[in-house]
VOGU-3710 file (C-alpha; in Angstrom, 3 decimals, decimal comma):
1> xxxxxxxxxx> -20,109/7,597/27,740  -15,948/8,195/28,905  -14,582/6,068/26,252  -11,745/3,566/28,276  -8,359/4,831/27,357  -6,064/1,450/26,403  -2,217/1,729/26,607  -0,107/2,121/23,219  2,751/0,391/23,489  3,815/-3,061/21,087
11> xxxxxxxxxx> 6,130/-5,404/20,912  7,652/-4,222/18,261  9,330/-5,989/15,036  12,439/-6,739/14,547  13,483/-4,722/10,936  17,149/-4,192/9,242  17,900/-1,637/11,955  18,295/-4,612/14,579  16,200/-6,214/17,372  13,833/-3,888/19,647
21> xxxxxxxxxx> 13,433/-3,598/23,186  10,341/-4,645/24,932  8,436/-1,368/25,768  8,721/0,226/27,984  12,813/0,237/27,000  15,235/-0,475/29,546  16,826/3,008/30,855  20,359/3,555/30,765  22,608/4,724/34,127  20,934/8,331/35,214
31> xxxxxxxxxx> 23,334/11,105/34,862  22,957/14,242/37,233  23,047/16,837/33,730  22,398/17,062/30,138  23,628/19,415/27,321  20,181/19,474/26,368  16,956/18,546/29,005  13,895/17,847/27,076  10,610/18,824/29,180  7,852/16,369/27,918
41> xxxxxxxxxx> 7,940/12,805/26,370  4,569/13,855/23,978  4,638/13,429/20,423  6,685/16,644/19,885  9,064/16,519/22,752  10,059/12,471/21,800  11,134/13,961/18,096  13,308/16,478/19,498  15,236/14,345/21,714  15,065/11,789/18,673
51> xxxxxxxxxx> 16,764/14,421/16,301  19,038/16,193/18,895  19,980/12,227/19,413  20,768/11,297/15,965  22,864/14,167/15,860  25,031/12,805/18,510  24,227/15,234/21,351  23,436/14,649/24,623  19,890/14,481/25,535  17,457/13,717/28,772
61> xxxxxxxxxx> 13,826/13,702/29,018  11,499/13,838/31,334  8,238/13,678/31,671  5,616/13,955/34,654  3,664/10,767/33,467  4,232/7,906/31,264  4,541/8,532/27,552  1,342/9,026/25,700  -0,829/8,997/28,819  -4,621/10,431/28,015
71> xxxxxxxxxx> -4,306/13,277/30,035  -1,475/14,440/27,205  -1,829/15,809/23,628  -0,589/12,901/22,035  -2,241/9,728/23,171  -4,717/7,583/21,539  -4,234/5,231/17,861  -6,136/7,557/15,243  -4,847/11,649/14,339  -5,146/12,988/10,751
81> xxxxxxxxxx> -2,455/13,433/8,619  -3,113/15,562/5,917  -0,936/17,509/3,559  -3,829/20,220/2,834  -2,973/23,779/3,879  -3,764/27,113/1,962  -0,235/27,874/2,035  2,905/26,458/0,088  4,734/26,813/4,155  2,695/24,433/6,098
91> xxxxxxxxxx> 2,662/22,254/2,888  5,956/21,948/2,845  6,534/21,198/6,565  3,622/18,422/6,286  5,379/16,305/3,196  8,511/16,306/4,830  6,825/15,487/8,094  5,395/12,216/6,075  8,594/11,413/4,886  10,219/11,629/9,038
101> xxxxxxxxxx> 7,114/9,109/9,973  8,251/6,699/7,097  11,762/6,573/8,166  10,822/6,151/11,187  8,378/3,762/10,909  11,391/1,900/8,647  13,731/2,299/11,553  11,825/0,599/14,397  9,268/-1,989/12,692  6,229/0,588/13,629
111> xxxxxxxxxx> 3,098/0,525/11,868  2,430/4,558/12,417  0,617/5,380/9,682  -2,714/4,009/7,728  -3,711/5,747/4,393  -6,835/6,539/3,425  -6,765/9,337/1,761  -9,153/12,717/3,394  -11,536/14,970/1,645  -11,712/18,435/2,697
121> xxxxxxxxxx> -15,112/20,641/1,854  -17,103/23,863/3,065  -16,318/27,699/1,934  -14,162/28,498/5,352  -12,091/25,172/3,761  -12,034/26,589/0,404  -10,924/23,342/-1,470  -9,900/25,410/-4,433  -7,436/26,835/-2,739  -5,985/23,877/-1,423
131> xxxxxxxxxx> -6,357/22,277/-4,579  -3,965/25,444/-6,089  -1,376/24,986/-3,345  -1,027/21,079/-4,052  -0,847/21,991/-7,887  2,105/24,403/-7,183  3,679/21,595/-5,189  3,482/18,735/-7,621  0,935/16,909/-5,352  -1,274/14,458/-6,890
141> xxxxxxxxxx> -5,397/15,690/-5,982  -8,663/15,308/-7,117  -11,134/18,375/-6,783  -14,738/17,082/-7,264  -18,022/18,683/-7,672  -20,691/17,868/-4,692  -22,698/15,298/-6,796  -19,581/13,562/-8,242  -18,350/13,546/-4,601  -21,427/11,738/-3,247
151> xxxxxxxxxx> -21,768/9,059/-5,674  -18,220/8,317/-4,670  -18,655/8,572/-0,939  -22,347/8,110/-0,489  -21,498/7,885/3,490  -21,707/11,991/3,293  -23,667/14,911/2,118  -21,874/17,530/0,464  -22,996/21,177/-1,381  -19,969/22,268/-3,031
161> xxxxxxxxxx> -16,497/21,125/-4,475  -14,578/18,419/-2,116  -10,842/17,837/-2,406  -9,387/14,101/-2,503  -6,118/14,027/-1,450  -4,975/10,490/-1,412  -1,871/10,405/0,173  -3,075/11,277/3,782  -4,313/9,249/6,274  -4,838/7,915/10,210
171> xxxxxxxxxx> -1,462/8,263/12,439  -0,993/5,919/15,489  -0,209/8,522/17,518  0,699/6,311/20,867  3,084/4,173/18,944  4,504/7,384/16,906  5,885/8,403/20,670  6,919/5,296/21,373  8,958/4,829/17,707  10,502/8,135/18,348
181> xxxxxxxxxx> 11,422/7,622/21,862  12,778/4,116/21,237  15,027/5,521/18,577  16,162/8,267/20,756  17,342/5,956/23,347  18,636/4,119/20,602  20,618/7,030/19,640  21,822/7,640/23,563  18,993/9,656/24,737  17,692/9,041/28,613
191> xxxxxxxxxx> 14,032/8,908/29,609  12,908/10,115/33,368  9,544/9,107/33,730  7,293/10,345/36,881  9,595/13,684/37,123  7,490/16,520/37,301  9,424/20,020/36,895  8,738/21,782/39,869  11,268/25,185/39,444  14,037/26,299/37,182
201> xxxxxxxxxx> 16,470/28,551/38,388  20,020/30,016/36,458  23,182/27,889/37,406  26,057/29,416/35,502  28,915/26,969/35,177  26,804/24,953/37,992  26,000/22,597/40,004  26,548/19,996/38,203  29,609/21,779/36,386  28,830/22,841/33,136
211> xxxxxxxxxx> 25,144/23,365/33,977  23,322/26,847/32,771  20,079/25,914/34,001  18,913/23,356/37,099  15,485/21,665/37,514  13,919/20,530/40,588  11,305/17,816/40,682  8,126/18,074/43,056  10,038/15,347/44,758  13,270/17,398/45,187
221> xxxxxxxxxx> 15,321/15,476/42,488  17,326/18,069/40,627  19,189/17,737/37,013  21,445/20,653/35,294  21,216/20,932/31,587  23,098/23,797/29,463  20,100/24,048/27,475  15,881/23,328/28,431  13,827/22,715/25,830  9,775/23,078/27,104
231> xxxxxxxxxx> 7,401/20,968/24,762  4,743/20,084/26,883  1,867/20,793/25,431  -1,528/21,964/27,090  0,902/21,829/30,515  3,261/25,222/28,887  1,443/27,796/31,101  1,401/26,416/34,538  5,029/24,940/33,902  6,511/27,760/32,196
241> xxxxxxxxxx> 5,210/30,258/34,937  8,280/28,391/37,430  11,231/28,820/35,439  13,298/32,044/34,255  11,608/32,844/31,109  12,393/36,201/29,714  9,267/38,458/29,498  8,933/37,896/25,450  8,266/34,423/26,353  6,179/35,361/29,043
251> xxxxxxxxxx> 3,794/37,176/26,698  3,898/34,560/23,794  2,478/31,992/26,352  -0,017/34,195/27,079  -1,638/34,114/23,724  -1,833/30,550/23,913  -5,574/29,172/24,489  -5,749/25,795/26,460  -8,649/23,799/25,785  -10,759/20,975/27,025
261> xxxxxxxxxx> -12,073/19,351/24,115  -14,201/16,491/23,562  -14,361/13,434/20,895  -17,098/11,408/19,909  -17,293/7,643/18,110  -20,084/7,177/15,681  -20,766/3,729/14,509  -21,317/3,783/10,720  -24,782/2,766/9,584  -25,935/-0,489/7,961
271> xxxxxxxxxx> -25,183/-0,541/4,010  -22,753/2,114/4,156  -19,194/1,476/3,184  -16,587/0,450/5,849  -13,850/1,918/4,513  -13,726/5,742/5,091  -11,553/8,487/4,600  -10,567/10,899/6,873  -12,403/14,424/6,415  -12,331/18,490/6,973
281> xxxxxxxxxx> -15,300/20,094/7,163  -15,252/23,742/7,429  -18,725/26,676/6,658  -19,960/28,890/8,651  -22,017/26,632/10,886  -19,854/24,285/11,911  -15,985/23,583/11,682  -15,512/19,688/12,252  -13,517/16,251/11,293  -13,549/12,810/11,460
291> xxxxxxxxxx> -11,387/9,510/10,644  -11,391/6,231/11,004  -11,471/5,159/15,077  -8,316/3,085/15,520  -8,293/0,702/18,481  -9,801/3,425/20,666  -12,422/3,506/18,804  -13,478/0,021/18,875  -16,961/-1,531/19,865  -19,382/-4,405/19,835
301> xxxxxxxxxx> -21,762/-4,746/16,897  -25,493/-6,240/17,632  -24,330/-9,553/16,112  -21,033/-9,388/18,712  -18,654/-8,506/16,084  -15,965/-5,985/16,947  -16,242/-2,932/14,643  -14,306/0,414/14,135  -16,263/3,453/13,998  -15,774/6,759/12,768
311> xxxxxxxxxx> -14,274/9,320/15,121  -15,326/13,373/15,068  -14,627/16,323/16,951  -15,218/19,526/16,289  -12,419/22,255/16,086  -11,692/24,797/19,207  -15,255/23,624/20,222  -14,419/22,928/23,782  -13,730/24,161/27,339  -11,034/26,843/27,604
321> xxxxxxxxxx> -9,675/26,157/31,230  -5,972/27,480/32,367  -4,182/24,719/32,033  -3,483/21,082/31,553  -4,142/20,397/35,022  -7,446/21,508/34,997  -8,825/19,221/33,247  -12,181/17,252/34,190  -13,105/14,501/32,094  -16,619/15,447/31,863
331> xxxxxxxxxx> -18,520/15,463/28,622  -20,205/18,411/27,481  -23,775/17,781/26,566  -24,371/20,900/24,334  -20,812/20,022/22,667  -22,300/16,261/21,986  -25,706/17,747/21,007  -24,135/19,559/17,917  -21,678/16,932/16,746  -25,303/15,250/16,695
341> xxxxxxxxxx> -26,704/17,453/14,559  -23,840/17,691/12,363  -23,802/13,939/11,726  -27,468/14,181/10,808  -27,049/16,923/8,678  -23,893/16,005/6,793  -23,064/12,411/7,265  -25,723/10,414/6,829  -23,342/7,136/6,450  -23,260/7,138/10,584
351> xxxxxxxxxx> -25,964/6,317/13,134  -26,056/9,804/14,863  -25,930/8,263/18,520  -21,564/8,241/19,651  -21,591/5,201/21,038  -18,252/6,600/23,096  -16,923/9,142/23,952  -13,697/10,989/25,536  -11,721/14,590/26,222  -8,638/15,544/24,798
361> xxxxxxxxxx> -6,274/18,568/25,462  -5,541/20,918/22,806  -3,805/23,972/22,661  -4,241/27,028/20,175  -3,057/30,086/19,210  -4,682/33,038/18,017  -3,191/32,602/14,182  -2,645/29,210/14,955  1,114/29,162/13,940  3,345/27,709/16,081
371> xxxxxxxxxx> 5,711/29,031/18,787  9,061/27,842/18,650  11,482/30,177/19,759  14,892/30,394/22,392  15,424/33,108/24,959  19,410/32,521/26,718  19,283/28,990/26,927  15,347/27,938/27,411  13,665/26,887/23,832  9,678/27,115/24,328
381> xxxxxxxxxx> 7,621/25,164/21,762  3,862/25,386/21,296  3,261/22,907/18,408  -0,744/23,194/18,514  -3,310/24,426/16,995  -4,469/20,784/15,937  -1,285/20,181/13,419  1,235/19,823/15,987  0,839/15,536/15,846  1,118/15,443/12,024
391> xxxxxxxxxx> 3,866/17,662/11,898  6,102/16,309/14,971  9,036/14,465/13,387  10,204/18,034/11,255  9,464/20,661/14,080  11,314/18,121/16,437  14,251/18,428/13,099  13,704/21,714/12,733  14,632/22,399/16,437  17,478/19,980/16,890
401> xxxxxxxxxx> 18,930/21,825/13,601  18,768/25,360/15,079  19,630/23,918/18,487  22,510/21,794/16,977  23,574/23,614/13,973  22,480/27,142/14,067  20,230/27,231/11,624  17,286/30,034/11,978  13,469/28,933/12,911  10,689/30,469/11,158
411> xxxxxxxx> 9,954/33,918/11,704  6,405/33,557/11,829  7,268/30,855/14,783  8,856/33,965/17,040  8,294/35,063/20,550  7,305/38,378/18,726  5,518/38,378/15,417  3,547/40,951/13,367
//
């Protein structure tokens, strides 16, 4: 069944950095122009206006729905962080990412993130690699055989060496945007909700003065900004094709793969733990994972009792369609029928009937790497390929810095790579 999306926002606590707002905040007087216009209030775009804020520039963004809404990347209460990559680069990006949430999190009196720890296994997964990388990084791991694995987690069925990594865990992902996009307004940042970019066109010097670039809503609201940054997810390609983008943009974007994907809520079977980790599963057959619900993920027991389940999906196992705006809604049935069989197969601590169900957006690349990169005065970035949510709060740094400061974005993050 369409699992019921809920809204995300809190009343948040009050913590040392001072009373909260009610969400959603109260806005501050529009302005006509920005130094900086940030296209899309999604996990991403919220922690570049967050850092570009901090750092005392001027920042307004917009955003064609509400914050977090389903039909977005980064809705819902339950996303996997993990720190597990086969490289030292990701690695990196992921504990400092951690470290961003937990300052955050400090900052506005958020609960964002839930450890439990994850467990990565199958030969496309290669724990032992992992395992390597977090050795050269100081990380604290535990790489298990299969049986010692099992008697530990009896809720799944392994057949070769698993990974505990403790330190991961379950991001809210709903309240992560709101957290970042309280303490960008905080910080002087303005949010335009309802403002969907229509057209770009080049403004040198203006209207309004100053302005290199101006945006006009579907409604015929316009707004100059000296600089657009585009971080709207599964919507890049159908927005992106209305403003000036050079043609090395052009082509990146067209190497990015928008999907319609689909996850599914198990409820976890009678004498089998309740508290689970989150999990990577990657062989030939089948490349999945799973956590720990969150309140999306919530149902009714037999008995009446309000449970958590365990929610899977499996990777780049959905839909392509064009663009965010294409999406349906509608289950796929041959999509639910092998998340079936991989429950029966391989996790044996679930009842392999979803008792809900929903679609998602998510957006790929071909080496899933990122693109982040600025042609004149438009900054495009992809954050996708299914780490872009654990690794928001340093790409949205890592942007605001080169933005801000000047400093240079990863290579492998260019318009044009090898």
């Amino acid at each position: 069944m369409r699992m019921r999306s809920q809204k995300m926002g809190h009343r948040p606590a009050a913590s040392a950095a001072g009373p909260h707002r009610d969400w959603p905040p109260a806005r501050r007087p529009h302005v006509d122009s920005a130094e900086y216009v940030v296209i899309g209030a999604g996990l991403v775009g919220a922690s570049i206006a967050r850092s570009l804020a901090k750092r005392g520039r001027e920042v307004i963004v917009v955003d064609e729905h509400e914050p977090a809404v389903p039909r977005g990347s980064s809705h819902g209460s339950a996303r996997i962080l993990r720190i597990t990559y086969p490289e030292t680069f990701y690695t990196d990006m992921a504990l400092r990412a951690r470290r961003l949430f937990d300052e955050l999190a400090a900052e506005t009196g958020h609960q964002l993130i839930t450890a439990t720890g994850t467990l990565d296994h199958g030969d496309v997964r290669q724990p032992e690699r992992l395992a390597e990388v977090l050795a050269d990084l100081g990380v604290d791991y535990e790489l298990l055989t299969a049986e010692a694995a099992m008697e530990r987690w009896p809720q799944f069925r392994f057949d070769g060496p698993v990974l505990f990594h403790r330190d991961a865990g379950v991001i809210d992902a709903g309240t992560a945007v709101t957290a970042s996009l309280e303490s960008a307004l905080a910080h002087g940042a303005q949010l335009r909700t309802q403002w969907q970019v229509d057209n770009g066109s080049r403004a040198r010097g203006g209207p309004p003065p100053g302005a290199n670039l101006t945006l006009t809503s579907a409604t015929g609201e316009q707004l100059g900004a000296r600089h657009v940054i585009v971080a709207a997810g599964g919507g890049l390609p159908g927005l992106c094709s209305g403003l000036p983008v050079c043609d090395r943009a052009q082509s990146a974007l067209n190497r990015v793969t928008v999907r319609q994907e689909q996850v599914y809520h198990f409820p976890i079977a009678a004498g089998m733990p309740t508290d689970w980790p989150t999990f990577i599963h990657k062989d030939a057959a089948m490349q999945a994972y799973g956590l720990p619900g969150g309140r999306d993920g919530a149902y009714t027991d037999t008995s009446g009792t309000a449970r958590l389940g365990i929610k899977l999906a499996e990777f780049n196992g959905g839909q392509v369609i064009g663009d965010a705006e294409e999406q349906t809604g509608r289950l796929d049935e041959a999509g639910q029928a092998r998340m079936i069989d991989f429950v029966s197969d391989r996790i044996p601590g679930l009842v392999a009937e979803p008792y809900a169900g929903a679609t998602c957006l998510f957006t790929s690349t071909p080496d899933q790497d990122f693109i982040i990169d600025t042609a004149e005065d438009i900054t495009i970035v992809s954050a996708c390929s299914g780490h872009g949510a654990k690794l928001a709060p340093a790409t949205g740094e890592a942007v605001a810095a080169a933005l801000a400061e000047r400093t240079a974005l990863p290579e492998r993050f260019a318009f044009v790579r090898d």
